[in-house]
C-alpha positions in Angstrom: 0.0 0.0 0.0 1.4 3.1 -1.1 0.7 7.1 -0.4 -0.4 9.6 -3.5 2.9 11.0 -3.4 4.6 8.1 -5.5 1.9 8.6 -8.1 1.8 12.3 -8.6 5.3 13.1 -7.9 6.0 14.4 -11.3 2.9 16.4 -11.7 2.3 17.3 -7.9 5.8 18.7 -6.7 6.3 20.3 -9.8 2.7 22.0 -9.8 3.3 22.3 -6.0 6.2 24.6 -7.1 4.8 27.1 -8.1 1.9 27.8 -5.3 4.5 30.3 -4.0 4.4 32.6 -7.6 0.5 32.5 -8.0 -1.9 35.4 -7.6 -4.6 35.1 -4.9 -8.0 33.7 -5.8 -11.2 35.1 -6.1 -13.6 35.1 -2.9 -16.3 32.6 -4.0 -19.8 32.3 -3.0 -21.4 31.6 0.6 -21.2 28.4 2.0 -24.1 26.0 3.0 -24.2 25.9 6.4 -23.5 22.4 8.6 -24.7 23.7 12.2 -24.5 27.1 14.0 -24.3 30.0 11.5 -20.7 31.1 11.0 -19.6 34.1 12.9 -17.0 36.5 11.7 -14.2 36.4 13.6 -13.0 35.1 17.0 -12.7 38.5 18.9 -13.9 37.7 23.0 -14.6 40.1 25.0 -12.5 41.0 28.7 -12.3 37.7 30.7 -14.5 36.2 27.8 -12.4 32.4 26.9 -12.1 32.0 23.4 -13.9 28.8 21.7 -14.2 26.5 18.9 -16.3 27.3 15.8 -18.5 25.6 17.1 -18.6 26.1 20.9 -16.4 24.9 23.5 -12.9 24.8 24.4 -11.9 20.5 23.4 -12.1 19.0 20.3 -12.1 15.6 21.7 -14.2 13.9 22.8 -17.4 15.5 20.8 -16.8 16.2 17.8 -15.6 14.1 14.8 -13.4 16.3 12.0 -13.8 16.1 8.5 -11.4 18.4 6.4 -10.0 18.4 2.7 -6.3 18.3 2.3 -4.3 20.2 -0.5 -2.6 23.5 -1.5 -3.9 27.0 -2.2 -4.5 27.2 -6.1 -3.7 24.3 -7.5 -5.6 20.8 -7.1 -2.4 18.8 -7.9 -1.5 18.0 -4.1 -5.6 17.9 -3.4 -9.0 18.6 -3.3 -8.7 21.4 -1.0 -7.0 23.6 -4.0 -9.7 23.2 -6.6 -11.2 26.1 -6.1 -11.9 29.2 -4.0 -11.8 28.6 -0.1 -15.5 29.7 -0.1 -16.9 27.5 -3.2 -14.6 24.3 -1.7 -16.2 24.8 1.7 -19.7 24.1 0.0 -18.6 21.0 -1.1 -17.0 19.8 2.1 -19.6 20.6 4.1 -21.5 18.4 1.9 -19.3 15.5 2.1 -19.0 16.1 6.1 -22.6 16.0 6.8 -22.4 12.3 6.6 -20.3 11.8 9.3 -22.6 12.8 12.3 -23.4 9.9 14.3 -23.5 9.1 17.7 -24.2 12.3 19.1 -21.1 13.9 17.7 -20.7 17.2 16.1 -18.8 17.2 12.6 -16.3 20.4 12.3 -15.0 20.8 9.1 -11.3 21.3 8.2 -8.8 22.6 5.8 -5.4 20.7 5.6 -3.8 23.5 3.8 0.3 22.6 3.1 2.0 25.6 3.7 5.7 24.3 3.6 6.2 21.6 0.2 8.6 19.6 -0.4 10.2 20.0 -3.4 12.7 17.7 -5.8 15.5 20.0 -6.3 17.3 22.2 -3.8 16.1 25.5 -4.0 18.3 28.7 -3.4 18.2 27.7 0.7 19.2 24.0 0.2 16.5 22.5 1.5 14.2 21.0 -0.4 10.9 22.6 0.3 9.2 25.7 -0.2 6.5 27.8 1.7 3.7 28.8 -0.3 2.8 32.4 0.1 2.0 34.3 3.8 -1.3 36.3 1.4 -2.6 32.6 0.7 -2.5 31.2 4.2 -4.6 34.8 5.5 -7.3 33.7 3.2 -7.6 30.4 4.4 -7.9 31.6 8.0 -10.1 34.5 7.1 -12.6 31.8 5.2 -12.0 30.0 8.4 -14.1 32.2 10.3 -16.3 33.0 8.0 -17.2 29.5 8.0 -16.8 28.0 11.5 -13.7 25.8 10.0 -10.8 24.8 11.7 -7.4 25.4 9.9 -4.4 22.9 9.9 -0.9 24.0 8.5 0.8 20.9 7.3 4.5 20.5 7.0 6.8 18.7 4.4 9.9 20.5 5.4 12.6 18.4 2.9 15.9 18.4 4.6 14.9 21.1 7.6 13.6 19.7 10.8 9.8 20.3 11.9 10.6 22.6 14.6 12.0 25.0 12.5 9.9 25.3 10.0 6.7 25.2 12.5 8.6 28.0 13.7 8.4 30.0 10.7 4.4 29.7 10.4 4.1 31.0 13.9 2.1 34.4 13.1 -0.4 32.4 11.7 -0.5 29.6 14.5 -1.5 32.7 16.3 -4.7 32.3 15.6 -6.7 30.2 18.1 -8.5 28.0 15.3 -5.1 27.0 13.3 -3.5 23.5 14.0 -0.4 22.2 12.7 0.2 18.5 11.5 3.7 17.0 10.5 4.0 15.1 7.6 7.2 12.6 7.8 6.7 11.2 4.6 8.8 14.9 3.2 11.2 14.8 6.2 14.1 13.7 5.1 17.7 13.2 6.1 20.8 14.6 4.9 21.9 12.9 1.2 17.9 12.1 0.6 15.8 13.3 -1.7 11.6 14.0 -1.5 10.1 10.9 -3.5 13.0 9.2 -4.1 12.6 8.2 -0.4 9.8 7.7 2.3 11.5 10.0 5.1 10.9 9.5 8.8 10.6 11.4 12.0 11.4 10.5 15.4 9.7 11.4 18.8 12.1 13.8 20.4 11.7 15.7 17.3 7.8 15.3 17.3 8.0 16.1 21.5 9.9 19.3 20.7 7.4 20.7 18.0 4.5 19.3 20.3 5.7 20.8 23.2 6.4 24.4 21.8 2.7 24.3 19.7 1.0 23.3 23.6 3.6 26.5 24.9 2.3 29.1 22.5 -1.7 27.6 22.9 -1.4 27.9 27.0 0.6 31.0 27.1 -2.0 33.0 24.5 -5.3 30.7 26.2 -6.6 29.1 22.9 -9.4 26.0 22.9 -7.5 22.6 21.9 -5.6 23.1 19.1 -5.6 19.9 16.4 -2.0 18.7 16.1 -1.4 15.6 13.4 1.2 13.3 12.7 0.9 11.4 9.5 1.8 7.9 9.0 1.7 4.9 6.4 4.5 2.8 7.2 5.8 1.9 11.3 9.4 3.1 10.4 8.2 6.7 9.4 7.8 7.7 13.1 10.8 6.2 15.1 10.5 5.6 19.1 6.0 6.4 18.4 5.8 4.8 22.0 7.3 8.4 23.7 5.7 10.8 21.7 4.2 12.3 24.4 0.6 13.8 25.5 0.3 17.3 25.5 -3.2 18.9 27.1 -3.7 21.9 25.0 -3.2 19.8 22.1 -5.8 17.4 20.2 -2.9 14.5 19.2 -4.0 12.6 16.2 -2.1 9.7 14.7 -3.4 10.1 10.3 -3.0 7.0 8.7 -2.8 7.7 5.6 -2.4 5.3 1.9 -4.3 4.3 -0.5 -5.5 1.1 -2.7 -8.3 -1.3 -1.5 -10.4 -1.1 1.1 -8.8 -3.9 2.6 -5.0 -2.5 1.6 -6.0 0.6 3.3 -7.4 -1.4 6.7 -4.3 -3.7 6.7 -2.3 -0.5 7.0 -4.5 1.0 9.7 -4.2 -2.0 12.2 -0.6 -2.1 11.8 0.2 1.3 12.8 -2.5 2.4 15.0 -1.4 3.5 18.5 -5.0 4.6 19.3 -4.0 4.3 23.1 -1.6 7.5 22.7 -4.0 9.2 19.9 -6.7 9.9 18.7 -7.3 8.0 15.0 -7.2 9.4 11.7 -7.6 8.1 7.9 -7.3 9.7 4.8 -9.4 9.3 1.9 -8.2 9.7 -2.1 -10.8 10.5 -4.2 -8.2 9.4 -7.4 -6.4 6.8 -6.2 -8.6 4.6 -3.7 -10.1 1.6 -4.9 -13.5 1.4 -4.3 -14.0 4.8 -2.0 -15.1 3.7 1.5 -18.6 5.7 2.4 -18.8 7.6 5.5 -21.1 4.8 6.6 -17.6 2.1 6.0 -15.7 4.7 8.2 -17.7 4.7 10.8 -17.8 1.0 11.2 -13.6 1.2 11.8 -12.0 0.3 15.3 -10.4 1.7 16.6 -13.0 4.3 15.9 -11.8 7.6 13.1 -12.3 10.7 14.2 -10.6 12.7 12.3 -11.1 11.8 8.3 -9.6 13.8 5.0 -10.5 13.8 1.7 -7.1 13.9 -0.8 
């Protein structure tokens, strides 16, 4: 079972490129409301705790997320950069409404990569890029327009998480913006992205998690979503001490695609659902035989956080 990365390599990091050169997008049309009516912004009052979109301070237990996963103006590295953050929140909202069951609300997501990894070098040496600072405002203003959560995700080539979480801190400012590591892009030095599957281990994961939970306590934000990705055991070295942090929802995404029962053989083998919470991504392209939100919810350990690619 492979991830979409080893397909699209040619086309995606090349399209992925040049997300940093293009213009911004037009604001699109309103979305169709899943839930409380968005408010504008996230502005509380003197003593007044800031929330979630939609209400209260922890994302788990409660609610079950649903986000699309992609760059901003390009759908080459997903669905999330099809079109306008407005016009792609109607149709997530539509495919989220699916997953309320059990009593639990659905909050939608964007995944947005914000650091790509790239094939060749780059002036800095490191293999990745961040797309533009004007892209990732418009994500997080669409974010409160629409009661969404934002995650930043990171492919950081040959730079370690740390520092390039580090360089996305203005935005992880905002008390509705996650951050999830992708070690599939971290690599080590002589590697290449998609010539190899890189790999993280947990004192590097501990560090990032630590400083993230820091920032959250020290400027009182609700739970903030932090995700690791993961398709194969040796991409997260040492998983059994990546620790807890309280400010932070931890999520373990298992990611891959192929069959239904590819995709399930790779879930039971890395699953540490007694350290996180469970994820599992979706490809629209690449899965065979899409698994219905119905499927999903019949999974244990039980998903609770699921993304469309």
């Amino acid at each position: 079972m492979q991830r979409t990365g080893w397909l699209k390599v040619g086309v995606g990091l090349v399209l992925g490129a040049l997300v940093a050169a293009l213009g911004p997008a037009p604001v699109g049309a309103a979305p169709v409301a899943v839930g409380p009516v968005a408010r504008a912004a996230v502005t509380p009052v003197a003593n007044e705790a800031i929330e979630l979109p939609r209400g209260g301070r922890s994302i788990y237990p409660g609610h079950v997320l649903v986000a699309y996963y992609g760059t901003a103006g390009t759908g080459a590295l997903g669905v999330l950069g099809e079109d306008t953050p407005d016009r792609i929140t109607e149709r997530l909202r539509r495919a989220a409404r699916p997953f309320a069951a059990d009593g639990h609300k659905v909050q939608i997501v964007y995944e947005l990569i914000v650091t790509v990894a790239d094939p060749h070098p780059g002036v800095d040496g490191d293999y990745s890029h961040d797309i533009d600072r004007e892209h990732v405002q418009r994500y997080i203003r669409a974010a409160h327009r629409n009661d969404a959560l934002l995650v930043l995700d990171l492919q950081p080539g040959r730079t370690d998480f740390l520092t390039v979480a580090k360089r996305w801190r203005w935005a992880l400012r905002d008390p509705w913006v996650g951050l999830a590591l992708d070690p599939e892009w971290r690599m080590a030095p002589g590697q290449v992205p998609a010539q190899t599957v890189g790999q993280v281990g947990a004192r590097e994961i501990n560090r990032v998690s630590k400083w993230l939970n820091d920032l959250a306590v020290r400027r009182d934000h609700p739970e903030k979503v932090f995700v690791v990705h993961q398709f194969r055991s040796d991409m997260v070295i040492g998983i059994d001490r990546v620790r807890d942090r309280k400010r932070l929802a931890m999520v373990q995404h298992v990611d891959g695609f192929g069959t239904q029962g590819q995709k399930l053989a790779t879930y039971h083998t890395v699953a540490e659902p007694d350290r996180f919470r469970m994820g599992f991504k979706l490809f629209y392209d690449e899965d065979s035989g899409l698994m219905t939100p119905e499927r999903v919810g019949q999974i244990r350990p039980r998903v609770r956080f699921v993304s469309y690619q």
